[in-house]
Steps between C-alpha positions, in 0.01 A plus 500: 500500500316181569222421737527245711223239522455276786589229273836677401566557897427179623750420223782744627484386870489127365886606354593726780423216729705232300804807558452666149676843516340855426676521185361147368138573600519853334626321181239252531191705577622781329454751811690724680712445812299730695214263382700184640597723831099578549357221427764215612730687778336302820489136280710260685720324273534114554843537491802456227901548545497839308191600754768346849771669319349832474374458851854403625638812300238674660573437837844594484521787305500751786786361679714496103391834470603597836897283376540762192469777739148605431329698863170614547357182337100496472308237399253581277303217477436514835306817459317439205487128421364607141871702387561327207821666382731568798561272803759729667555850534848557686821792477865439471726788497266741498310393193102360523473186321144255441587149435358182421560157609492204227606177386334555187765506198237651279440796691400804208772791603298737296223448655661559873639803322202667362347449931803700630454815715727758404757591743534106600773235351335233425595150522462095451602253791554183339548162671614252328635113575845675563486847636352835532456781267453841451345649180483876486266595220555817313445670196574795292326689263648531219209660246149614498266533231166645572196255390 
């Protein structure tokens, strides 16, 4: 793990500012995304068409959500501005699902899988220029080996 120095910070809000992505300032810094979350989650960013687009997606998620079917739809960043796995936790036919919102095409699948809570489908709802989708994530173990 690295420590960040105030030199290395003032260096991460500098990017997150210009509209530099978690993932990019992770690579760059060589931190973790809770690092990014903590130390650049109330930056203001300056602005960029991935940043409107996300925004955009954002905003309309719910009322998607609400198109497919989905009920009891909760906003999660709206309790805790700081969730930075799952935007949405919502139920359709009986099932729980938590799902995030994204425009990002680079989105890591395992590493939405590995934050799952059992008992939940989990799922990806991707804007892009044309329409609306929506991922469900799972997978199966196949083998274990102990360590």
């Amino acid at each position: 793990m690295v420590r960040i120095t105030r030199e290395m910070h003032d260096k991460m809000v500098e990017m997150r500012k210009a509209g530099a992505p978690y993932s990019e300032i992770q690579a760059a810094f060589k931190v973790s995304k809770w690092a990014c979350i903590n130390h650049l989650r109330d930056v203001e960013i300056d602005g960029s068409w991935v940043s409107d687009e996300w925004q955009q997606a954002e905003d309309e998620a719910e009322s998607i959500l609400e198109s497919m079917g989905f009920s009891h739809i909760l906003n999660l960043n709206k309790i805790c501005n700081v969730a930075p796995y799952w935007d949405y936790f919502t139920e359709k036919d009986g099932e729980k699902w938590l799902i995030d919102v994204t425009v990002n095409t680079q989105k890591s699948l395992v590493e939405k899988q590995s934050r799952g809570v059992e008992g939940f489908n989990l799922g990806i709802l991707y804007k892009n220029t044309h329409e609306w989708k929506l991922l469900k994530i799972s997978a199966e173990v196949v083998s274990t080996k102990p360590i």
